[in-house]
Each structure stands twice: as structure tokens, then as C-alpha cells.
C-alpha positions as CSV (number, residue, x, y, z in Angstrom):
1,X,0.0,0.0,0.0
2,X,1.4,3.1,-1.0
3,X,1.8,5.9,2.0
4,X,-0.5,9.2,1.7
5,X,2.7,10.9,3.3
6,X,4.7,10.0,0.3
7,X,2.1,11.7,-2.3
8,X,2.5,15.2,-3.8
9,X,-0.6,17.2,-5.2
10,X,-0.7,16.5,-8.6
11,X,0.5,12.9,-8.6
12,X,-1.5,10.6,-10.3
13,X,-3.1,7.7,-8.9
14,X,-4.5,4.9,-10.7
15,X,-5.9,1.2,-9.5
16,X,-7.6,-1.3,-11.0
17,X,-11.4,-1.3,-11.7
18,X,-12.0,-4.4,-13.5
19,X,-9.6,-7.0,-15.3
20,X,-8.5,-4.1,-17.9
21,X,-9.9,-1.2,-17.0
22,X,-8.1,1.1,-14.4
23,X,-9.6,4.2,-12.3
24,X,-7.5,7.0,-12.0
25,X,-7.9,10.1,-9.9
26,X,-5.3,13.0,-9.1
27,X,-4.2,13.3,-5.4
28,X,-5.2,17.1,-4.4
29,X,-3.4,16.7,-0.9
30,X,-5.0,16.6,2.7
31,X,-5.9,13.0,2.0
32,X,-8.4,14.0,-1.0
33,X,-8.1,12.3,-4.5
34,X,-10.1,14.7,-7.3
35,X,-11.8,11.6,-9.1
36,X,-14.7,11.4,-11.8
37,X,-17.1,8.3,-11.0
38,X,-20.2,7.2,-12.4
39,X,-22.2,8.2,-9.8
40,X,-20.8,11.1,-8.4
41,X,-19.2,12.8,-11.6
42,X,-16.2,15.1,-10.4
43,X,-15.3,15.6,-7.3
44,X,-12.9,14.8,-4.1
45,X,-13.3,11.3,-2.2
46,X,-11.2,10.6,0.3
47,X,-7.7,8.2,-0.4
48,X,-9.2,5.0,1.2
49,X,-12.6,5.8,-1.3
50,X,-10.5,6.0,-4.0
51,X,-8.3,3.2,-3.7
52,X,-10.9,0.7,-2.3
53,X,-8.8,-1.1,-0.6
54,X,-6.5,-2.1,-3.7
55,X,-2.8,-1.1,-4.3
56,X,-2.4,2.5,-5.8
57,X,-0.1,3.3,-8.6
58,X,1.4,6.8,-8.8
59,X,2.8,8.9,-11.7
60,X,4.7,12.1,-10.5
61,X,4.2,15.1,-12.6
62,X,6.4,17.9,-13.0
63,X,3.9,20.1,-12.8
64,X,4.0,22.8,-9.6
65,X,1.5,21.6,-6.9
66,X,0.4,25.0,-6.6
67,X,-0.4,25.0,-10.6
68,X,-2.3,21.9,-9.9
69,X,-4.3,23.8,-6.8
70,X,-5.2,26.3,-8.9
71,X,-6.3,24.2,-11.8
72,X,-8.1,21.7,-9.5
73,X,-10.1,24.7,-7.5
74,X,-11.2,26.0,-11.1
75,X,-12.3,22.2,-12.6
76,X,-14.3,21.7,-9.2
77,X,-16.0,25.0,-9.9
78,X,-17.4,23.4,-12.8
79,X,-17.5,20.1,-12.2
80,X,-19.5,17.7,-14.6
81,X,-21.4,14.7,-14.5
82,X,-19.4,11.3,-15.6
83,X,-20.0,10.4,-19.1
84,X,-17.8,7.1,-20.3
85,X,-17.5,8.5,-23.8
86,X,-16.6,12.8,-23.3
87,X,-15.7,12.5,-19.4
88,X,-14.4,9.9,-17.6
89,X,-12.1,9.7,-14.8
90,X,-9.0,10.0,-17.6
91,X,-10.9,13.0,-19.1
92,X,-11.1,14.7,-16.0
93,X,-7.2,14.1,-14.7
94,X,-5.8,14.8,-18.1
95,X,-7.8,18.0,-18.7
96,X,-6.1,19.2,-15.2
97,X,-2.8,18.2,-15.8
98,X,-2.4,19.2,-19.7
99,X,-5.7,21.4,-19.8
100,X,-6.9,18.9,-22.8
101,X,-9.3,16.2,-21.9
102,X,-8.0,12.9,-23.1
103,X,-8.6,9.4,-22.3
104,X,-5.6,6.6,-23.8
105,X,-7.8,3.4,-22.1
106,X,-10.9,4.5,-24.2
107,X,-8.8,5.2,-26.9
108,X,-7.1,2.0,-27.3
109,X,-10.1,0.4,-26.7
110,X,-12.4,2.0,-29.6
111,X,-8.8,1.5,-31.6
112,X,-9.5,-2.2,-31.1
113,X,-12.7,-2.7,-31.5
114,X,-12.3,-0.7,-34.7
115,X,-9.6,-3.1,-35.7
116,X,-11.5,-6.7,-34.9
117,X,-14.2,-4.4,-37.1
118,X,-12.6,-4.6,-40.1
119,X,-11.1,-7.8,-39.9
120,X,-14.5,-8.9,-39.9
121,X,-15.0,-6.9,-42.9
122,X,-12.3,-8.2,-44.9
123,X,-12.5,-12.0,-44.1
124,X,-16.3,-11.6,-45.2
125,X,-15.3,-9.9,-48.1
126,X,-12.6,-12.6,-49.2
């Protein structure tokens, strides 16, 4: 288990969700995780909601933590619902780290099933 003494703010924290799938959140300090979940859209949980009882990964980022304060108080201003497609939890953490929303898992994931798509297509076409 990783130790909320060793996080910084801005450190991203991911664990797993299902067999493939992982949840990320950004630690925002005092114990608080800013995460995006199905049924509470954006917010801060505490650590121990986050992680679930399950080991935590963490990313540093060389970003200042007082950056990532300032970005964080201005994304919970105007915090969203969850949406799997235009807001997930990867959404949310990437649009506060690099101002972009992004998601890699749902891209790789639509990549794929684009992929097995046409393979379909060709062998039927053969």
C-alpha cells in the first residue's frame, strides 16, 4: 500500500477497476483524491474511497503543486457529470494536468474494436 505521506498534489493515482480497466484520480493533498465516477461525476473522495482497498499506482508530474491547486479549484467550480465517452475519470485528470481532456484506455479500446471491425469486414469480403 502506498503511503499518503509519500504523495504530492498533482500525482497521479491509478488502481484497478476491472480485469483491464483502471480508475485514475489525481491526489489534491489533505488526503483528498479529485476523481470522476459514475455516480458522483467530479469531485474529491477521500484516499481509502479511491483506492478501495486495492494497491495505488502513482505517476509524479512535473507540474508545480500550486499550478495543480489552482487548476483543480477552477475544474471543481465546474464540475461535470461522468460520461464514459466525453468524461471519464481519464478526461477529468488529463484535462487538469495538460488542460486537454484525453482518455488513452478509451482510446485504445475504440482502436481495437475498430480493428476486430474490419477484420470482420475483410475475411467476409474474401
Amino acid at each position: 500500500m502506498i503511503s499518503l505521506h509519500s504523495l504530492r498534489v498533482g500525482d497521479v493515482l491509478r488502481r484497478p477497476k476491472s480485469r483491464f480497466i483502471q480508475h485514475v484520480g489525481l491526489y489534491a493533498g489533505g488526503g483528498n483524491v479529485f476523481a470522476n465516477d459514475p455516480q458522483k461525476g467530479e469531485g474529491l473522495v477521500p484516499f481509502a474511497e479511491f483506492s478501495q482497498g486495492q494497491v495505488v499506482q502513482v505517476e509524479r508530474t512535473a507540474l508545480p503543486a500550486d499550478l495543480v491547486a489552482r487548476r483543480l479549484r477552477e475544474k471543481l467550480a465546474t464540475a461535470r457529470p461522468y460520461s464514459l465517452l466525453t468524461n471519464n475519470c481519464e478526461h477529468s485528470v488529463f484535462d487538469v494536468l495538460l488542460g486537454k481532456a484525453s482518455s488513452p484506455q478509451l482510446n485504445t479500446a475504440v482502436g481495437g474494436i475498430l480493428l476486430g471491425v474490419a477484420a470482420i469486414l475483410i475475411i467476409r469480403a474474401k
